[in-house]
C-alpha positions in Angstrom: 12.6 -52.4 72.5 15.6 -50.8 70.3 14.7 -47.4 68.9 15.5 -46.6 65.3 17.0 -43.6 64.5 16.1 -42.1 60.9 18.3 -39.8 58.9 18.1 -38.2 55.8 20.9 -39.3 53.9 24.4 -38.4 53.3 25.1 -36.2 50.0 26.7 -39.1 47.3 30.0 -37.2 45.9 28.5 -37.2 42.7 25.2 -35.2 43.4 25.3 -32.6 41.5 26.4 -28.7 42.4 26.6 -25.6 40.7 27.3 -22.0 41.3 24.2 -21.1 39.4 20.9 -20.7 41.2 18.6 -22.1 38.5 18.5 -23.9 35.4 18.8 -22.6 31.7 14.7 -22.5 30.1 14.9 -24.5 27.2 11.8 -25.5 24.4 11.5 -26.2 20.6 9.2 -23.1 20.7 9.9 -19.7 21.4 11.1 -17.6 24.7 10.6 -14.3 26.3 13.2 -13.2 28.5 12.8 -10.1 30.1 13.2 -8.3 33.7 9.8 -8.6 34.6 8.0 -12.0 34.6 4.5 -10.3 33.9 6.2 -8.8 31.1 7.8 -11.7 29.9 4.5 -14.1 30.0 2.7 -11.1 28.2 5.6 -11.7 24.9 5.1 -15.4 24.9 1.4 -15.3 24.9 2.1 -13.2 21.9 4.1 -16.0 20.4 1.3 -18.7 21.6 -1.4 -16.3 19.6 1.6 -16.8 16.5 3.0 -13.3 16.9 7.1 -13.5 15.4 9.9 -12.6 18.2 9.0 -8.8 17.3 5.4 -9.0 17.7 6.7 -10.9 20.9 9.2 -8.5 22.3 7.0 -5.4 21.5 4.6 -7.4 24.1 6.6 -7.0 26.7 8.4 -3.7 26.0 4.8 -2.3 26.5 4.4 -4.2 29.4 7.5 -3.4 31.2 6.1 0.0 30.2 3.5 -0.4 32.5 5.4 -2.5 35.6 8.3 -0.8 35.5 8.0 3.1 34.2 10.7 4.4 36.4 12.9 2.9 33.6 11.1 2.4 30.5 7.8 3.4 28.3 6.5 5.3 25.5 8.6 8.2 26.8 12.1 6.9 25.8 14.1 5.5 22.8 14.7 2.3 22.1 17.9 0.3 19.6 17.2 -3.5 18.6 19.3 -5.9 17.1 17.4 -8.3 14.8 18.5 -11.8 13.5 16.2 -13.3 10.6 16.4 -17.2 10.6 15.6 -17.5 6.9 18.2 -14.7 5.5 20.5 -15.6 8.1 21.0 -11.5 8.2 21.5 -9.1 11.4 20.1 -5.9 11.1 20.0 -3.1 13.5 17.6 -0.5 14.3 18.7 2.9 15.8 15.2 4.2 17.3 17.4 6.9 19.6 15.1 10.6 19.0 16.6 13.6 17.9 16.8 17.4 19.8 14.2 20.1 18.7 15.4 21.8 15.1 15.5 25.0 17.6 16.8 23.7 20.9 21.1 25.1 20.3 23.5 26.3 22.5 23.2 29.4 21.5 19.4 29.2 22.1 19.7 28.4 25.8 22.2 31.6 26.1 19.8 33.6 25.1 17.1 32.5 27.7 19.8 33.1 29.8 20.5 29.9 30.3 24.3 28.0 31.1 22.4 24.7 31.2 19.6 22.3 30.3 16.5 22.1 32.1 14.4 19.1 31.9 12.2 20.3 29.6 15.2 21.6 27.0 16.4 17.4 27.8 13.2 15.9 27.0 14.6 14.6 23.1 11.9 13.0 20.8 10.7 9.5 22.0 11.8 7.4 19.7 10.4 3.9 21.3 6.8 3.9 19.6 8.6 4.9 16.2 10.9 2.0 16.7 7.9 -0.5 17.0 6.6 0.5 13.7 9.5 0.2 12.2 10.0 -3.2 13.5 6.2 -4.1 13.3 6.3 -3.3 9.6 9.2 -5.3 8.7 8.5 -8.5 11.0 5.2 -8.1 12.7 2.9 -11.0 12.3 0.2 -10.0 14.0 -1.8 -6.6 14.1 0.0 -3.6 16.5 -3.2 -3.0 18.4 -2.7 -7.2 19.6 0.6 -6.3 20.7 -0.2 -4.3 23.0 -3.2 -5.7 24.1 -1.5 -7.6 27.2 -0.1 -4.0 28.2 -3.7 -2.5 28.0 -5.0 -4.9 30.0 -2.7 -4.4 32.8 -2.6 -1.1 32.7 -6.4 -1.1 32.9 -6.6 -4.1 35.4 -3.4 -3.5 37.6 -0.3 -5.6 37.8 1.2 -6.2 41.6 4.1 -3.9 41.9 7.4 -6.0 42.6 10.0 -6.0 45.2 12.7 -4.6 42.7 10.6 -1.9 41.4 8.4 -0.9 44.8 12.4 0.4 45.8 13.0 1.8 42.8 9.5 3.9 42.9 10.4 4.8 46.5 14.0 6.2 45.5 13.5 7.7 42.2 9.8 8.5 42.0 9.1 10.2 45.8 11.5 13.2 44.3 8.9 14.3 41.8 6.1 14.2 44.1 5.7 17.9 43.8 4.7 17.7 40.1 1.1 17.1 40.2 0.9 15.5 36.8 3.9 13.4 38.0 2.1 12.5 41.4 -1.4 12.0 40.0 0.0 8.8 37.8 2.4 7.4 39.7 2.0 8.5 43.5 -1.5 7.2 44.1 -2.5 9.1 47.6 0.7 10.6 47.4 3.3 8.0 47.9 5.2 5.6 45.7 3.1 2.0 45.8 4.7 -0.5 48.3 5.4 -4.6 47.1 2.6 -5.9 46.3 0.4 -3.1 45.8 -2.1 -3.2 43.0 -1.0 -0.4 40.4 -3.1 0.4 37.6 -2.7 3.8 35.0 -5.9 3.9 32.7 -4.6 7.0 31.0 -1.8 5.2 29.7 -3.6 2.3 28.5 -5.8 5.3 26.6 -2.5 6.3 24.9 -1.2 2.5 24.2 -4.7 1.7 22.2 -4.2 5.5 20.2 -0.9 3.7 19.4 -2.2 0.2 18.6 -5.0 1.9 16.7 -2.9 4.0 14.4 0.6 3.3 14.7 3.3 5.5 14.5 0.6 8.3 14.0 -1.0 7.4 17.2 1.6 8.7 19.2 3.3 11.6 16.9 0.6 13.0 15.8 -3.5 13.7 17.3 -3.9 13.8 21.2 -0.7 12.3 22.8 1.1 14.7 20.6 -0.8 17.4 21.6 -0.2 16.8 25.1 3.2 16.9 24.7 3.3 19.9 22.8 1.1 21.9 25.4 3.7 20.6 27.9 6.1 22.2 26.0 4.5 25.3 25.9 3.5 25.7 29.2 7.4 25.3 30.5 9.1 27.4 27.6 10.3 24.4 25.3 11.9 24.4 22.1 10.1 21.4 21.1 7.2 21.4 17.8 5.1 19.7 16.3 7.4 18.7 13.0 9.8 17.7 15.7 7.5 14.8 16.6 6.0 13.9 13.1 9.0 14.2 11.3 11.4 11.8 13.2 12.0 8.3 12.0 14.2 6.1 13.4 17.4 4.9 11.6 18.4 0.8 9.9 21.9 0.6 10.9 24.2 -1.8 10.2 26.0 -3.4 13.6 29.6 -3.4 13.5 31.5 -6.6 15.2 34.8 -7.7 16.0 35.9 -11.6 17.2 37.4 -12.5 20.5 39.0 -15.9 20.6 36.5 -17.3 17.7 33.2 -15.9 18.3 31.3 -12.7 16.4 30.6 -10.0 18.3 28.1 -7.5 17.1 27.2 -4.0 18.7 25.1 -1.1 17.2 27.4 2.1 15.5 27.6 5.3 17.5 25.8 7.6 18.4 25.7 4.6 21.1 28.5 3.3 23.7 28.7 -0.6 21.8 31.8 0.3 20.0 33.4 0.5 23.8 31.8 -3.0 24.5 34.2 -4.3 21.2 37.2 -2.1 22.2 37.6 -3.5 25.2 37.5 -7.0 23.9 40.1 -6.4 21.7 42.3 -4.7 24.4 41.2 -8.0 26.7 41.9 -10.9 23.8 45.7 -9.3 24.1 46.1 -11.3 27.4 45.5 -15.2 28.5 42.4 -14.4 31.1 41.3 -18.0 30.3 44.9 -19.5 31.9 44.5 -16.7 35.1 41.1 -18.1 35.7 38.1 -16.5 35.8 37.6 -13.4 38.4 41.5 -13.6 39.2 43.3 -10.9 40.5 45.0 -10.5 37.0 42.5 -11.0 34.9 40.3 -8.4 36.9 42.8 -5.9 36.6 43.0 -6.0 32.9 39.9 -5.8 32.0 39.5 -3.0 34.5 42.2 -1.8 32.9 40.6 -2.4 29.3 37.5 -0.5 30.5 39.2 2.5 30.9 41.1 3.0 28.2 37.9 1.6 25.9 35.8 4.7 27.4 38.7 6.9 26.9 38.2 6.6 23.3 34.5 6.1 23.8 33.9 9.7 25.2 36.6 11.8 23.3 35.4 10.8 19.8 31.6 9.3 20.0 28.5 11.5 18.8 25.8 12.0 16.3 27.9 10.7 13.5 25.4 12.9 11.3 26.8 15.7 12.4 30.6 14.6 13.1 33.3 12.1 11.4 33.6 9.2 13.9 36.4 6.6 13.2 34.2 3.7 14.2 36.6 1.5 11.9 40.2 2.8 14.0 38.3 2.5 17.4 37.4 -1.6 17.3 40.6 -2.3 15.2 43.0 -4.7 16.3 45.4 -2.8 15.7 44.9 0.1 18.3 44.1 -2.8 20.7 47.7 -3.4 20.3 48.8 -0.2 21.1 46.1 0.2 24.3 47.1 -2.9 25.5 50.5 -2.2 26.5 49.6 1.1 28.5 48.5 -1.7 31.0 51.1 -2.2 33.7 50.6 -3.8 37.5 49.5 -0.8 38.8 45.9 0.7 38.3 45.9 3.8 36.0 43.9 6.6 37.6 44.1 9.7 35.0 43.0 7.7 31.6 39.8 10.0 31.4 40.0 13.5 30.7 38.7 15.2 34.0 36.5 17.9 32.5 34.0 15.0 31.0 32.7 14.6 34.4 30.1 17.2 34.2 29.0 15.9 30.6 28.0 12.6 31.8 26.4 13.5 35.2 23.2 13.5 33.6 22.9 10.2 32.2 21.4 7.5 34.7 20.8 4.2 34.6 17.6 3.5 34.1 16.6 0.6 31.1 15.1 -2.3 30.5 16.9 -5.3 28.2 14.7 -7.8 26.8 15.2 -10.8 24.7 13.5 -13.2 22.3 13.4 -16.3 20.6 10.4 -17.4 18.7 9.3 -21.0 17.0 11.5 -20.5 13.9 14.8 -19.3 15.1 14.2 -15.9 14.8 16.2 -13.5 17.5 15.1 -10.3 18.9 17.8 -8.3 21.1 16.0 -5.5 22.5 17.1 -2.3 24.9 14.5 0.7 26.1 15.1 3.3 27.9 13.6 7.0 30.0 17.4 7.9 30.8 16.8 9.0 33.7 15.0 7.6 36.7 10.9 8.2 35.2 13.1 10.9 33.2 13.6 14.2 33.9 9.7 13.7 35.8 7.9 15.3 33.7 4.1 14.0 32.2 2.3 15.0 29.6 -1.4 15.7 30.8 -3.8 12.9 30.1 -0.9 10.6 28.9 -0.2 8.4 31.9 3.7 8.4 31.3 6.8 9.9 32.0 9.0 11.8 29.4 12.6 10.9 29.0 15.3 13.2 29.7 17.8 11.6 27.1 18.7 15.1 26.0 21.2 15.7 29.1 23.5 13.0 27.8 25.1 16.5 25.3 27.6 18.4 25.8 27.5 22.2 25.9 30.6 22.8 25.5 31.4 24.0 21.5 32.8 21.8 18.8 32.7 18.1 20.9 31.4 15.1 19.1 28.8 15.2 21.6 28.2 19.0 21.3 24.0 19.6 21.5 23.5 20.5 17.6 19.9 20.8 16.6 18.1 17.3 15.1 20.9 15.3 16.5 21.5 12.4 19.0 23.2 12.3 22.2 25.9 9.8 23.0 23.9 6.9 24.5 24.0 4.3 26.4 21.3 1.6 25.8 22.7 -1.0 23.9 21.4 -4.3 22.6 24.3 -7.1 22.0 24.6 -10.2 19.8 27.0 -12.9 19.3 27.3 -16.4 17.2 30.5 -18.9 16.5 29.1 -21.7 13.7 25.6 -22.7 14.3 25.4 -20.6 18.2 23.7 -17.3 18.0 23.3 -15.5 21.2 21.1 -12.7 21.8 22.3 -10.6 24.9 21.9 -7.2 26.9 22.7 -6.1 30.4 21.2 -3.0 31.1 22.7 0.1 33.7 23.6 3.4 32.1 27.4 3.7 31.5 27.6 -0.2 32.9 26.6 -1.8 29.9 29.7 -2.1 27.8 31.6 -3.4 30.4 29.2 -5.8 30.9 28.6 -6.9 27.8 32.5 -7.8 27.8 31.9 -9.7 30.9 29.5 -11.5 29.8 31.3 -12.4 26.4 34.2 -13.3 28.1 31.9 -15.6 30.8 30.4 -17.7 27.7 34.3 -17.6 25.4 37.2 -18.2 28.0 35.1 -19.8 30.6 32.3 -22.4 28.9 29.8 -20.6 30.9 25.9 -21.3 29.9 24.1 -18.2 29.3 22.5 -18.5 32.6 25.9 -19.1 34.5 27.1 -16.0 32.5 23.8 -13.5 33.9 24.3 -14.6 37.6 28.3 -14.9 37.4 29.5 -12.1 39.8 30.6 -8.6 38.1 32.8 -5.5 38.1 31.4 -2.1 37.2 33.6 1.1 37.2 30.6 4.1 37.1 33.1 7.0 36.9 35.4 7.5 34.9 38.2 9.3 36.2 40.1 8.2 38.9 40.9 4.5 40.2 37.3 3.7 41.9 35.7 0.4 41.3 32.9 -1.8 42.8 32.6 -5.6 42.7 30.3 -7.6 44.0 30.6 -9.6 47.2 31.1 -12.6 45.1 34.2 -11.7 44.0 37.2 -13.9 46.1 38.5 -11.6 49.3 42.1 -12.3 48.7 41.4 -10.9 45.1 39.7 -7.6 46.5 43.0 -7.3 48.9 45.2 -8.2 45.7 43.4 -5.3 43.6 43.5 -2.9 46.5 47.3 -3.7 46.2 47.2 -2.4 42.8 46.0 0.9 43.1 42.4 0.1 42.7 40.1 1.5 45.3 37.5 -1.3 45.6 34.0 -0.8 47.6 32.4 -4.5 47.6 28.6 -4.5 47.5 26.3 -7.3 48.2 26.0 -10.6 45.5 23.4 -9.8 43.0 23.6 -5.8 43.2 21.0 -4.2 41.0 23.8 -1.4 40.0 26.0 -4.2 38.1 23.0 -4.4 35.8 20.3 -6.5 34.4 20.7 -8.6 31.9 19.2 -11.0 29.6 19.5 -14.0 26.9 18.7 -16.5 24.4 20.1 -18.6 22.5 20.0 -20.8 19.2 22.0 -23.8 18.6 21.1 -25.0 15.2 22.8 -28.1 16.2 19.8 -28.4 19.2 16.0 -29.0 18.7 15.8 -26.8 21.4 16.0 -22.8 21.9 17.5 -21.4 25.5 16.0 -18.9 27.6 18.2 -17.1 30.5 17.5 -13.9 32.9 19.5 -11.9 35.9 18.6 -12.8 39.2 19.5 -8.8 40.0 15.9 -7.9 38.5 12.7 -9.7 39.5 12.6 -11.5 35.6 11.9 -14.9 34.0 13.0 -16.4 31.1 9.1 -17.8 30.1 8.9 -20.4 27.4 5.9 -19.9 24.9 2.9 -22.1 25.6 3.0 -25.2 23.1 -0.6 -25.9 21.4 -2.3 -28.6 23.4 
């Protein structure tokens, strides 16, 4: 008897490969993508109940709220970029909160005081403010529907994730001697573990004051109040006009091209313009022909990231409160100029080296959402506590931690970024959009001081290189988190004979593992008015989906 031998069979050569490691979502209805797949599934059942992409993305901003609160939630400000489908108009929303009318300089000197404390950095929240303003322009449903899903996983639990049971661990464990702090968020006195069930009943309290009464529900009556006592009870400059007076801000985004395509940030006081800068810097050199995560085309836009946040930090503020040349900075012109301070060697002194201690205070710590619904209609969404569950401080009864956006001033007198009372700190969240004919992407990759580098990244992933958006997310990254001196990171995979060639440079390159959280977490959709279909892509970094709304059945 012969034996037969079985074998799977040979790969044909024309199986198909990729470097991604999944596929673009796509539907002729509307997608949530967000870094959270709870969260995400919580906007597109919004959009299955008929909710518009706002309704949608306020969904699952107030659940991410709830499964992720070391970076996001009531708490913290929030900017959006909006595109309508049947204007064809982008508008942008500057939700960023202001400093207490009686928080100054001069204020803190005499307390005796040569620097913030987390209490004088706690700025107005500006999130809930921000979905008003949104809610009232686009909002098809009722607030108190969006952010029903929240309330019920607050009240219910959600299963903490891998990504975030580390991130409690790191970032929350610190605080555990604030017993507000620890009563929320260190159930029997320890950060929860993967898997765990979480639940935070007082916070679901304070999301159905919100989806009650709006705006009012938040800035006014208990959770107010709570804030207010915390205030008190650590010597604050914070009051109650502070929190009922402040309205966010319609901005209009400001854009440059690279090789073709629109690209559209949010005007200072936020980081976008450094996003556009360094495009312009990078359009001055053929990265497409050097190939994508070369040696030379890393080193100028390396290169381009410095001198962008060069300009960024010596000119950007409130621009309330100070002339910024927003017009000069993402000029083509001064692209020009920066673009031949680039040589072959890496430049080490671009930054100033007393802005070190300005930006020490400002973390990483954000969520990016995105979101298409049925109709076309694009939300690009970026929230924000600052800091790490902020500067740790809760409000009594309110189930959620305060941001500490207030330590991104300056102290120092007569800086853009100076601390001024009623203004806005440089910031960092920024939501990003881009279109060429009938494509209109909505993008974000979140991580402090990160995310205009990024963003270029990722522009120049989906321009020079016909990446799809979900090639673009996953394809591997730079970030430079100082800014003096020639340190950078890269991620592992980045080609070693480029790392060696960099190092050759000048650059002082630490490699960290493919996928590292640090390089941010990012987000997209995408229109095609060409397709029938809408696109839907997330960052494998974070522990997100891009989910498709439910069609009727």
């Amino acid at each position: 008897m012969i034996a037969v031998l079985f074998a799977p069979p040979l790969m044909a050569a024309q199986d198909p490969a990729r470097e991604q490691s999944r596929s673009i979502v796509m539907t002729q209805y509307g997608i949530v993508a967000t870094s959270q797949a709870v969260a995400s599934q919580a906007g597109a059942a919004v959009l299955a109940k008929g909710g518009s992409a706002v309704d949608a993305a306020i969904a699952a901003n107030a659940a991410l709220g709830v499964i992720e609160p070391m970076m996001n939630g009531v708490g913290g400000d929030l900017f959006a970029v909006v595109y309508d489908a049947k204007t064809k108009h982008l508008y942008g929303l500057n939700s960023g909160g202001w400093a207490p009318k009686n928080l100054t300089v001069d204020a803190l000197k005499a307390k005796g005081l040569t620097k913030m404390r987390p209490i004088d950095q706690l700025t107005v929240p500006g999130t809930v403010a921000g979905w008003d303003a949104l809610h009232g322009r686009w909002g098809k449903l009722s607030l108190a529907q969006d952010v029903a899903p929240a309330i019920a996983l607050a009240t219910h639990g959600i299963g903490v994730t891998e990504t975030d049971a580390d991130n409690w661990n790191t970032y929350g464990t610190p605080f555990h001697s604030n017993p507000e702090f620890a009563k929320v968020f260190l159930p029997e006195g320890k950060a929860p573990v993967a898997g765990q069930l979480f639940n935070n009943p007082e916070l679901a309290k304070t999301l159905g004051r919100i989806g009650d009464h709006g705006r009012d529900g938040f800035y006014k009556g208990e959770t107010a109040a709570a804030i207010l006592k915390l205030e008190g009870e650590l010597g604050g400059f914070m009051e109650a006009d502070d929190l009922a007076e402040f309205k966010p801000e319609w901005v209009d985004p400001v854009s440059t091209t690279y090789h073709g395509w629109t690209i559209y940030e949010l005007p200072p006081n936020g980081q976008g313009i450094a996003a556009l800068s360094m495009l312009n810097i990078m359009e001055q050199f053929p990265i497409k022909e050097w190939g994508h995560n070369s040696q030379r085309s890393l080193h100028v836009e390396i290169e381009a990231k410095k001198l962008a946040y060069a300009d960024l930090q010596r000119y950007v503020g409130d621009p309330k409160a100070t002339h910024i040349p927003t017009k000069e900075l993402i000029s083509k012109e001064l692209a020009v100029k920066r673009a031949k301070l680039i040589t072959d060697k890496a430049a080490c002194t671009v930054m100033p080296s007393d802005l070190q201690e300005q930006l020490s205070h400002l973390s990483s710590d954000t969520t990016y959402l995105s979101v298409v619904d049925r109709d076309g209609n694009e939300v690009s969404l970026i929230q924000s506590n600052a800091g790490a569950f902020g500067g740790g401080l809760v409000a009594p009864g309110t189930g959620f931690a305060l941001q500490n956006r207030g330590g991104g001033f300056t102290l120092q007198p007569d800086r853009p970024n100076t601390l001024r009372p009623r203004t806005r700190p440089l910031h960092t969240i920024i939501p990003g959009f881009m279109e060429k004919g009938d494509r209109r992407i909505a993008f974000g990759i979140m991580g402090g001081f990160n995310q205009a580098q990024a963003h270029a990244q990722f522009v120049s992933n989906v321009v020079d290189f016909d990446m799809n958006i979900q090639a673009a997310l996953e394809s591997s990254r730079f970030t430079k988190r100082d800014f003096p001196g020639c340190g950078v990171w890269v991620e592992n995979g980045v080609a070693p004979d480029v790392v060696a060639a960099l190092r050759a440079q000048g650059h002082e390159v630490t490699v960290w593992p493919r996928y590292f959280q640090s390089m941010g977490r990012g987000n997209a959709v995408e229109v095609n008015e060409g397709s029938p279909v809408h696109y839907g892509a997330t960052d494998p970094r974070a522990d997100g989906e891009a989910v498709p709304e439910q069609m009727p059945f």
